[in-house]
C-alpha positions as a Markdown table, in Angstrom:
| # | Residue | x | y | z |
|---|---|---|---|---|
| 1 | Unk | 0.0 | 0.0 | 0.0 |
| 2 | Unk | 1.2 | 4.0 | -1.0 |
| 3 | Unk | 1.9 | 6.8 | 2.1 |
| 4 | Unk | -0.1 | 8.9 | 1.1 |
| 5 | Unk | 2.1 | 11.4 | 3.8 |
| 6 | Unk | 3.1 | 14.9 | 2.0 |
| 7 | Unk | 6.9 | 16.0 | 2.2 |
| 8 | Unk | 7.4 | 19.4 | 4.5 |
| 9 | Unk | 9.2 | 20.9 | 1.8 |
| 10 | Unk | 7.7 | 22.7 | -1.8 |
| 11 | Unk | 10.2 | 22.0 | -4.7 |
| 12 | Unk | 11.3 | 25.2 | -6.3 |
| 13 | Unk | 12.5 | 25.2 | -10.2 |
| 14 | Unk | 12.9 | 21.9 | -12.4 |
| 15 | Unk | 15.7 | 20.4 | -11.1 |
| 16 | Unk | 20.0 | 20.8 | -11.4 |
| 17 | Unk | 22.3 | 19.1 | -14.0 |
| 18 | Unk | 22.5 | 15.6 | -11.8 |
| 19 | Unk | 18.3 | 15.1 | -11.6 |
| 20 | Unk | 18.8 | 17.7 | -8.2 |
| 21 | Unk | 15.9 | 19.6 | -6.9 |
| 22 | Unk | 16.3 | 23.1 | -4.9 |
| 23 | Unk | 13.9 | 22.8 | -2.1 |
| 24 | Unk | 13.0 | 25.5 | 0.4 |
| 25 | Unk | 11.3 | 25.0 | 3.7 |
| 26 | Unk | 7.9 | 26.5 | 4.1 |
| 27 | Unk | 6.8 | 28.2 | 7.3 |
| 28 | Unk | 4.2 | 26.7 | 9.1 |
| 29 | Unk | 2.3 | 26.3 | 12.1 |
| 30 | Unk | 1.9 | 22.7 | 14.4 |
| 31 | Unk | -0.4 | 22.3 | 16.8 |
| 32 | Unk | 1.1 | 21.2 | 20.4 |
| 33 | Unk | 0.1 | 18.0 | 21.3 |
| 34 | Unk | -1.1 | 18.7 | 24.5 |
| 35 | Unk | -3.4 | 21.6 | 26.1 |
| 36 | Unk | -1.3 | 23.7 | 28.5 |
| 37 | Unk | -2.4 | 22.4 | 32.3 |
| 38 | Unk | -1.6 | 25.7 | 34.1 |
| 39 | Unk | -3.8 | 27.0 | 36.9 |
| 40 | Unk | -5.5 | 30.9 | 36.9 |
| 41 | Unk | -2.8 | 30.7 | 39.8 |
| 42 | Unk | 0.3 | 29.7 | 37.4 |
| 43 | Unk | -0.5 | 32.2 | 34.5 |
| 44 | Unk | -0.6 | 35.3 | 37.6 |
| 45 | Unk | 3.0 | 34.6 | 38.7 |
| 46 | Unk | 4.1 | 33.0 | 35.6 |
| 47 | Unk | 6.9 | 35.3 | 34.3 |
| 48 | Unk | 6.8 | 37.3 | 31.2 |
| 49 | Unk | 9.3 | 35.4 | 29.0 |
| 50 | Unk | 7.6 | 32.4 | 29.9 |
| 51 | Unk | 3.9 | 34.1 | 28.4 |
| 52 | Unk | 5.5 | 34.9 | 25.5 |
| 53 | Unk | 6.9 | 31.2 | 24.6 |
| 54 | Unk | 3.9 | 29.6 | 25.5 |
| 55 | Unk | 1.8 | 32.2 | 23.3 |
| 56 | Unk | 4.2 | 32.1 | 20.6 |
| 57 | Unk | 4.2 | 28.1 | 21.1 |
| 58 | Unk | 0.1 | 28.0 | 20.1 |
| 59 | Unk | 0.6 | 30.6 | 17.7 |
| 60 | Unk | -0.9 | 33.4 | 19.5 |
| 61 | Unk | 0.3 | 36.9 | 19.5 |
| 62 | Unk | 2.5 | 38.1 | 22.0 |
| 63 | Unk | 1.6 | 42.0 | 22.2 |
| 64 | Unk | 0.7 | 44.0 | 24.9 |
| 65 | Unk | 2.4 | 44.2 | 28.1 |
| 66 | Unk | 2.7 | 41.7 | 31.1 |
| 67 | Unk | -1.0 | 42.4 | 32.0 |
| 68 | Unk | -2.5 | 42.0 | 28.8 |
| 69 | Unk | -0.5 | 38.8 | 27.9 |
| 70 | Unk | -1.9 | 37.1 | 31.0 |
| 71 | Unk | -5.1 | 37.9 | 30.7 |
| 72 | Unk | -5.0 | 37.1 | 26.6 |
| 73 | Unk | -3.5 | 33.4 | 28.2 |
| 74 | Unk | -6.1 | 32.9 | 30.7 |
| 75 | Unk | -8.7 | 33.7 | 28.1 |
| 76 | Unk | -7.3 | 31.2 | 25.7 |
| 77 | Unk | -6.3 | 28.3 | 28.1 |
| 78 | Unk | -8.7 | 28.2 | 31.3 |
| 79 | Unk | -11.7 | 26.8 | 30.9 |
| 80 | Unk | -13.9 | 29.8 | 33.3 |
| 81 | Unk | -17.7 | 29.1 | 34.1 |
C-alpha cells in the first residue's frame, strides 16, 4: 500500500544538471500535542518570558504588556464558568 504522507518541503525550479531539486522550507504552524495544564494561579506569577513562549508556542500573539498577555492566556487556556 502507497503513504499517502506529503513531504514538508515545496520544490522550487525543475531540477539541477544531476536530476537535483532546490527545495526550500515553508513556514508553518503545528499544533502542540497537549493543552497547556496551568492553573489561573500559574499564568498570575508566571513570568513574562515564559507568556510569551507559551503564546508564541500555540501561535498566538504576543503584544501587549505583562498584563494583557496574562489575561489574553487565561482567556485562551482556562476553561472559566
Amino acid at each position: 500500500m502507497e503513504s499517502m504522507s506529503r513531504p514538508n518541503s515545496a520544490v522550487v525550479g525543475g531540477g539541477g544538471p544531476n536530476g537535483q531539486h532546490t527545495t526550500e522550507r515553508c513556514g508553518h504552524f503545528q499544533m502542540p500535542l497537549h493543552y497547556p495544564r496551568y492553573t489561573k494561579a500559574d499564568y498570575e506569577s508566571m513570568p513574562e518570558w515564559k507568556l510569551d513562549c507559551l503564546l508564541k508556542q500555540y501561535g498566538l500573539p504576543i503584544t501587549g504588556n505583562v498584563d494583557q498577555k496574562r489575561k489574553f492566556a487565561m482567556g485562551a487556556f482556562l476553561w472559566i464558568n
